[in-house]
Backbone as ProteinMPNN parsed JSONL, in Angstrom:
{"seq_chain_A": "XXXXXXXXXXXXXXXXXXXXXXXXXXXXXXXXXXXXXXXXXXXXXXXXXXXXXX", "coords_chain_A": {"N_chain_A": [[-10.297, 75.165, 103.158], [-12.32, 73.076, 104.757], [-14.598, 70.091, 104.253], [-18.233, 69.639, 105.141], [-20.342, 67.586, 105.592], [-23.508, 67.797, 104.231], [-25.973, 66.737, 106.816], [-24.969, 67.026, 108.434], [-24.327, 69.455, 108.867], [-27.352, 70.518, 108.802], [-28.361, 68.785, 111.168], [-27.133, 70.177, 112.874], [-27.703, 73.15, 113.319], [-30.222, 72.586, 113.602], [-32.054, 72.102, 111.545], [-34.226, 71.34, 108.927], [-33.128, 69.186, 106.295], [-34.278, 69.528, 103.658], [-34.961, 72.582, 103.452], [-32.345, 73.103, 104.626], [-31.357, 72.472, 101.711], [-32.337, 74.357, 100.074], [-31.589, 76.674, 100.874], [-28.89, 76.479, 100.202], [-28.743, 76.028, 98.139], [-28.916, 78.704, 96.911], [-27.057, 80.102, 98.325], [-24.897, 79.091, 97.193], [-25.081, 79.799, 94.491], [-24.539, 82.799, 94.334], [-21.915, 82.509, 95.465], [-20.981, 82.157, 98.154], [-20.278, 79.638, 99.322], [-19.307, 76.286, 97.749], [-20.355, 73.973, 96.464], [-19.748, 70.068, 96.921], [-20.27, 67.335, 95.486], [-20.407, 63.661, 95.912], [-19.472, 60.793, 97.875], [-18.146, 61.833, 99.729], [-18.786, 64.331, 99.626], [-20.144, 67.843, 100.379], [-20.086, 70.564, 102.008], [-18.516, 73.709, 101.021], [-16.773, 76.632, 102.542], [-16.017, 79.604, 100.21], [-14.133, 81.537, 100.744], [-12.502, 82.854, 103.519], [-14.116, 82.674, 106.551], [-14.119, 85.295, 108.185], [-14.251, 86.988, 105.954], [-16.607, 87.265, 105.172], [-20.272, 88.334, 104.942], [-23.1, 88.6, 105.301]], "CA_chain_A": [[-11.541, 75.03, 103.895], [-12.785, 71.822, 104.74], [-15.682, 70.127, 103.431], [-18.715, 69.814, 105.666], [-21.897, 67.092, 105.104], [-25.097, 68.559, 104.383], [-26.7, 66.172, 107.271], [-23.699, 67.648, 109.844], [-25.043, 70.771, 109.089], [-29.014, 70.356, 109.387], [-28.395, 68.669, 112.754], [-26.185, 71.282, 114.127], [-28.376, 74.234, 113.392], [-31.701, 72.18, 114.157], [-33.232, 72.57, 110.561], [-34.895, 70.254, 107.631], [-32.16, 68.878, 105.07], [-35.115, 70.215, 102.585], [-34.508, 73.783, 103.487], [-31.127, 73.775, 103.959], [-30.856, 72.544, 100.329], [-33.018, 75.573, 98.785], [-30.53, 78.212, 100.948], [-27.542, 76.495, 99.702], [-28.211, 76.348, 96.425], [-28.584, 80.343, 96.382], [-25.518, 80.517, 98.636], [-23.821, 78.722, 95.686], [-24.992, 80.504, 93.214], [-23.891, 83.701, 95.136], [-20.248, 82.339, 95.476], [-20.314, 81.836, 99.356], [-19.821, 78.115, 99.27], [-19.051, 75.298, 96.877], [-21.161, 72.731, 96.622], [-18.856, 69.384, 96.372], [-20.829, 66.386, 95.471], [-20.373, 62.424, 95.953], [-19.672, 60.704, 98.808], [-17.713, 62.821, 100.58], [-19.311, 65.441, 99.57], [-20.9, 68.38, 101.311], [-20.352, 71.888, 101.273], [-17.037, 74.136, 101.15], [-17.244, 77.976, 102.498], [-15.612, 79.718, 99.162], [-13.481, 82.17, 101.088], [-12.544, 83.176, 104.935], [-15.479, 83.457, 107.534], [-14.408, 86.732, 108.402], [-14.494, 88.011, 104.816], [-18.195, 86.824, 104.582], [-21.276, 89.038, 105.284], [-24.791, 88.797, 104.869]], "C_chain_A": [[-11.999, 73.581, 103.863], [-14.424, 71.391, 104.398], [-16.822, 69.465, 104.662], [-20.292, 69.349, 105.109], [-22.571, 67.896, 105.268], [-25.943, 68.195, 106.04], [-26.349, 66.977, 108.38], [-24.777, 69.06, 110.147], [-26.715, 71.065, 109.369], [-28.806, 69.988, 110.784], [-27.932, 70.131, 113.626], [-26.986, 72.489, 113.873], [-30.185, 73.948, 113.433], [-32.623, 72.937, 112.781], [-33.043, 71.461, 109.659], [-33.542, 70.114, 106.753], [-32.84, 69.752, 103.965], [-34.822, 72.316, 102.783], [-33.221, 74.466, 103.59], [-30.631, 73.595, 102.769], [-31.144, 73.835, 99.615], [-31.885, 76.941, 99.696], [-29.404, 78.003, 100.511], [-27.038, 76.551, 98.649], [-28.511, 78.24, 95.9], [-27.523, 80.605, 96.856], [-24.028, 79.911, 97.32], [-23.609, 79.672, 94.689], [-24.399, 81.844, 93.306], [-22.332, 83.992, 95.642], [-20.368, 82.207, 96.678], [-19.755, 80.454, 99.706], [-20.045, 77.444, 97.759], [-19.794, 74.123, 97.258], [-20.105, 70.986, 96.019], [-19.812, 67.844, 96.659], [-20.352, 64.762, 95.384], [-20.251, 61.934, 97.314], [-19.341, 61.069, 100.193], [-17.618, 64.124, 100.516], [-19.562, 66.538, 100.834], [-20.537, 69.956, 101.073], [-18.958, 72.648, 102.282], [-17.122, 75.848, 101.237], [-15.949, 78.185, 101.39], [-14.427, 80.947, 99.534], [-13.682, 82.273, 103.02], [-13.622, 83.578, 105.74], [-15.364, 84.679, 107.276], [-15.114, 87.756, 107.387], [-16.177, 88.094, 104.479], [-19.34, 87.943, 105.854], [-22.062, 89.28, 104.804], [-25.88, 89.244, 105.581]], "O_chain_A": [[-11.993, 72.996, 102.779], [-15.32, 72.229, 104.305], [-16.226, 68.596, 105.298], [-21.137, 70.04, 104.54], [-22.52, 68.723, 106.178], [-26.516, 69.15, 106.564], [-27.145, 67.523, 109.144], [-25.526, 69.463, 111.037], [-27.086, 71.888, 110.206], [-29.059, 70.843, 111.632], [-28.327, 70.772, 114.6], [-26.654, 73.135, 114.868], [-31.098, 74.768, 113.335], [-33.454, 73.844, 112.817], [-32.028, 70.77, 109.569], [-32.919, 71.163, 106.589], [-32.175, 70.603, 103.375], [-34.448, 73.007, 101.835], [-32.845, 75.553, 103.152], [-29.641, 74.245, 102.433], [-30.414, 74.33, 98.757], [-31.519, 77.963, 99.115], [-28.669, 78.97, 100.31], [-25.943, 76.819, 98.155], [-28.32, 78.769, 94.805], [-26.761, 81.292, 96.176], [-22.908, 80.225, 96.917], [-22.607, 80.183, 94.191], [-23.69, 82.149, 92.347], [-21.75, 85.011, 96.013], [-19.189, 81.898, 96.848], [-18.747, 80.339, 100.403], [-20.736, 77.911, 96.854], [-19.726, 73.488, 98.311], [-19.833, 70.845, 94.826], [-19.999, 67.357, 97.774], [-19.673, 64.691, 94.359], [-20.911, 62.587, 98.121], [-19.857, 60.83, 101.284], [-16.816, 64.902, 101.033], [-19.285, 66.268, 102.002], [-20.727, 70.476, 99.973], [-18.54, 72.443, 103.421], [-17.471, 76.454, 100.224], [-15.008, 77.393, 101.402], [-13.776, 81.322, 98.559], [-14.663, 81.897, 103.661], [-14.061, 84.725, 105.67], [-16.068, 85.297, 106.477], [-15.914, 88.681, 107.531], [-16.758, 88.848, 103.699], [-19.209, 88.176, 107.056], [-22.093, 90.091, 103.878], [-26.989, 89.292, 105.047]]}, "name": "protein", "num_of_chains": 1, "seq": "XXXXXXXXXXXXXXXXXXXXXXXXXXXXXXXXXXXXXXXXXXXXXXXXXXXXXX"}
C-alpha cells in the first residue's frame, strides 16, 4: 500500500488537517491505517480496501 500525505488527503476530501488528524488517530488505533511519520510520511491503509468496512 502506498503511503499517502496527510495534506493530499485534507485537500482531496475538502476537510481541516485538524480533523482529519483526530479521525486518524482512532483509525490507527483501530488497525485501519498506519500512521508513518517523517518526511515522507503520511498514512498507509493496513490491509485491502475491499476488506475494509465501517
Amino acid at each position: 500500500n502506498d503511503i499517502v500525505p496527510m495534506p493530499q488527503i485534507a485537500e482531496h476530501y475538502a476537510i481541516s488537517p485538524n480533523h482529519l488528524m483526530k479521525v486518524t488517530q482512532q483509525l490507527t488505533k483501530l488497525g485501519y491505517v498506519e500512521s508513518v511519520r517523517g518526511r515522507n510520511g503520511g498514512l498507509r491503509l493496513t490491509r485491502a480496501p475491499k476488506e475494509i468496512n465501517i
